[in-house]
N, C-alpha and C positions, 0 to 999 in steps of 0.2 A: 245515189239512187235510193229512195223509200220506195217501200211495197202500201199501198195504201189499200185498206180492208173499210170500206163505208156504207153505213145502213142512211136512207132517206127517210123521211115521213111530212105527210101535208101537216100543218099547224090549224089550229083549231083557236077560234077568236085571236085576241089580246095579251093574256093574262100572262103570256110569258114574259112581258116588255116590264114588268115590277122587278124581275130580275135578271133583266141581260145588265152586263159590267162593261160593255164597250162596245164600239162600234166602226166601222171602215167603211169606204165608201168603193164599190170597185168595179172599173168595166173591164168586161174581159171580149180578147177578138178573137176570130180563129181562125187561120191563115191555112192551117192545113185539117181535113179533119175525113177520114174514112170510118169505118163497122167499129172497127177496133183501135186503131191508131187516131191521134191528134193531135197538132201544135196549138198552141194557144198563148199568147200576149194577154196578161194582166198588166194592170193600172190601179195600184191603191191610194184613195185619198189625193189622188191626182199630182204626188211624188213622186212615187216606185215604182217600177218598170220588174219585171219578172218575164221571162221566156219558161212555159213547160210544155214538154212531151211527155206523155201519159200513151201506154199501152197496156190493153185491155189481157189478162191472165187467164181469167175466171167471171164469176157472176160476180161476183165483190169484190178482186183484186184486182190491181191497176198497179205496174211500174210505174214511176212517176221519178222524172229528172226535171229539175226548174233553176233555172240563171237569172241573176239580175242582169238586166239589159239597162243602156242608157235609155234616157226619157224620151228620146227623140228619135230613137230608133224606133222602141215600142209606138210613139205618134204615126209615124212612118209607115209601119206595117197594119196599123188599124185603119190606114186607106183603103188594103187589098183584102181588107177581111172577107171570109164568106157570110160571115155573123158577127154581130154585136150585143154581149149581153148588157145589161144595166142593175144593181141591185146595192142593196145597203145591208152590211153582215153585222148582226149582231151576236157576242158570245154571252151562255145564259151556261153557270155551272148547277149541275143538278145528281144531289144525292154523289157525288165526286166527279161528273161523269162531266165534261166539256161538251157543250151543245152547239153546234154553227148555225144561226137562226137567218135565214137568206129572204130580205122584203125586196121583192123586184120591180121595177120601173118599167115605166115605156110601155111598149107591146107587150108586156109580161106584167104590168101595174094590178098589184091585190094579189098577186102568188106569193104563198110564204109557205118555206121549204126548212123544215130541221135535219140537221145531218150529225152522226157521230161518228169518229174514226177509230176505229179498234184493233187492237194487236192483234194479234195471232193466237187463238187459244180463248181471249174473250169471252165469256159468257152473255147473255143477253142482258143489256143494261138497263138498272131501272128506267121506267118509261114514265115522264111527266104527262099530268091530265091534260095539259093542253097541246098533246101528241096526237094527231088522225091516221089513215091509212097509211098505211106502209109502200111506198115506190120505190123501196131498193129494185134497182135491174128494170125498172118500167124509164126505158130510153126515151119516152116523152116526155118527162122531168129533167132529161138530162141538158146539163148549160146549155152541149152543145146543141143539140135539138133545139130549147129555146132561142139562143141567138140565129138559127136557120130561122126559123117558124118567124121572129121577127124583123129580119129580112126580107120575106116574104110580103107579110101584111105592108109594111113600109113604100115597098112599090106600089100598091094597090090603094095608098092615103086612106085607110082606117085600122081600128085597131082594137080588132076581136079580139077578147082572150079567153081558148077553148080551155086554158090548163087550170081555169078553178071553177073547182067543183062546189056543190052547193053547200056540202060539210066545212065547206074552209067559213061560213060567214058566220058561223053562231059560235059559241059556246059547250062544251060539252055538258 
């Protein structure tokens, strides 16, 4: 079991793509998901299979237990999903600080989400310029809310996306 401690922020233009160092490709399902509790089946790069449980602590804390699963199991269970997300992670290190740069697809296409995990005790990390609003704890950014939300549209054949905002398309 990790305790995971994560701040979010919308991304602002481009500019951080001169230095992300890699990248994954990954859907993630969610087979179970309530307020605070959720299962979820990842899929990396269309290889690895992963099962986690994440239970919500606090505002920023989350238990967090993840198994690798076979591939075909995780296939299997992203039948009965309630949600489906889509996205492409890119990692950008900045001032030492490990960044998850999340560019999303689908019904969630032109959302980009930076994430950082931090210890306990952590200070506030430097913040790159191309950092926007802060969505720690705003559950409408959250995966699993996006795989719901696209869900949703998917039944209805189009494909709003209410989760970018107008600061996400320029440049600071």
């Amino acid at each position: 079991m990790t305790t995971e401690i994560e701040r979010k922020f919308l991304v602002l233009g481009d500019r951080w793509r001169s230095h992300a160092c890699k990248a994954s490709e990954l859907r993630q399902a969610y087979v179970v998901s309530t307020r605070n509790r959720m299962v979820r089946v990842k899929i990396s790069n269309a290889t690895q299979a992963t099962l986690t449980v994440k239970i919500r602590t606090g505002r920023l804390r989350r238990e967090e237990y993840e198994y690798e699963i076979p591939y075909s199991d995780a296939m299997e269970m992203f039948e009965h999903a309630l949600g489906i997300v889509e996205k492409t992670r890119y990692e950008v290190v900045h001032q030492g600080h490990r960044w998850e740069i999340d560019v999303y697809s689908g019904a969630n296409d032109g959302l980009v989400i930076a994430a950082i995990e931090l210890k306990k005790g952590d200070g506030d990390p430097p913040k790159p310029v191309w950092l926007g609003s802060e969505i720690t704890g705003n559950r409408s950014y959250s995966n699993r809310a996006l795989a719901m939300g696209a869900r949703r549209l998917e039944g209805r054949g189009h494909r709003p996306n209410p989760y970018v905002p107008f600061e996400m398309r320029s440049e600071p």
